[in-house]
C-alpha positions in Angstrom: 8.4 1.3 22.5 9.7 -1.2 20.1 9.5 -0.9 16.6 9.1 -3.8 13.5 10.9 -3.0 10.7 9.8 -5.7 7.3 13.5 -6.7 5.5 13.1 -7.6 2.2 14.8 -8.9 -0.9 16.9 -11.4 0.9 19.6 -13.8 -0.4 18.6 -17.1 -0.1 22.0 -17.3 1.7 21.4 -14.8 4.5 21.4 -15.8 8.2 19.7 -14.4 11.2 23.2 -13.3 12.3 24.1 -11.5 8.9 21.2 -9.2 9.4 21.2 -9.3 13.1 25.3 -8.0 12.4 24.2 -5.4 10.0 21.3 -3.7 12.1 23.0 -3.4 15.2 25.1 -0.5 13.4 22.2 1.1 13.4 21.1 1.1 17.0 19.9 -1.5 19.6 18.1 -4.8 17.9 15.7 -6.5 20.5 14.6 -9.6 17.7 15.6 -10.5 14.4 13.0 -13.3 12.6 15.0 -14.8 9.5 11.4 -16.2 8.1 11.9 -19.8 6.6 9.7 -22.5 4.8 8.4 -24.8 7.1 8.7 -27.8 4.8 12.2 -27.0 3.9 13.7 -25.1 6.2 14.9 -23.1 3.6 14.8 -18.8 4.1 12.1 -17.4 2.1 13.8 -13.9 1.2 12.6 -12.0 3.7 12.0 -11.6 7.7 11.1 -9.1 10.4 13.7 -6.8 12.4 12.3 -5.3 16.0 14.1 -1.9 16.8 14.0 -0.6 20.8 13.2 2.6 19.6 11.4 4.6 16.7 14.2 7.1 16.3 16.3 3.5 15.7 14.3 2.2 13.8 14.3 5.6 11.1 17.7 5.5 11.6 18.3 1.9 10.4 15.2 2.5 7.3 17.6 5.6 6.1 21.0 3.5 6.8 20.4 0.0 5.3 17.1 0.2 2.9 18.9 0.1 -0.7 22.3 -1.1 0.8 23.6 -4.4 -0.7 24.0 -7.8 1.4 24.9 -11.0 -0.2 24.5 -9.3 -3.5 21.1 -8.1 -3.1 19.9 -4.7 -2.7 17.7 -4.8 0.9 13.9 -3.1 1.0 13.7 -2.2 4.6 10.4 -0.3 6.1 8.2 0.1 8.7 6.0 -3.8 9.1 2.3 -3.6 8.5 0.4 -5.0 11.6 -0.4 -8.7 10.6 -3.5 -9.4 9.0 -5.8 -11.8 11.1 -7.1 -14.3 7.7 -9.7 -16.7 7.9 -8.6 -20.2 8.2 -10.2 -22.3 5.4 -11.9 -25.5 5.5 -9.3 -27.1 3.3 -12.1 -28.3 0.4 -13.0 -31.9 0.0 -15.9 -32.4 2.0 -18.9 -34.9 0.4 -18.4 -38.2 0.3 -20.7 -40.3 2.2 -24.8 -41.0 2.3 -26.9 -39.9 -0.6 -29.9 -37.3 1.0 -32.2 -37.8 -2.0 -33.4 -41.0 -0.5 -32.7 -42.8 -3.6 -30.8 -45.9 -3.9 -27.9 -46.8 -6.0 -27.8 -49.4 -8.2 -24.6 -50.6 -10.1 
């Protein structure tokens, strides 16, 4: 079963491929998520690894977590399951008829 590993503390200049690159030394990488800003298309520090295997996936936390890319000192673990979070109504609302029955007058 595959595992998600969370990699953290990302240069701003990091690809998909450098981390992709860097965990396959550690065993067999099924998906590699570089997350980026959907407005700019810019990376946003950190993304989401997917190991074959658990023993892989131990292998690469012990291997890489600390180790320095692109200047930066990586924070590699296990991912959390994602949080399902209430979409919001996005405010505003009102606007419209009056329901006091009262008219305005200007």
């Amino acid at each position: 079963m595959a595992t998600r590993l969370f990699v953290g503390n990302l240069s701003f200049n990091t690809t998909e491929g450098d981390i992709l690159d860097l965990f396959k030394q550690a065993g067999n990488v099924t998906a590699c998520n570089l997350i980026v800003d959907k407005f700019t298309n810019k990376s946003r520090g950190f993304g989401f690894v997917e190991m074959s295997s658990q023993e892989e996936a131990t292998k690469a936390i012990a291997d890489i977590n600390g180790k320095e890319l692109d200047g930066r000192a990586l924070t590699v673990n296990e991912a959390k399951p994602r949080e399902e979070r209430p979409r919001g109504d996005f405010g505003g609302g009102g606007g419209g008829r009056r329901d006091d029955n009262r008219s305005r007058r200007y």
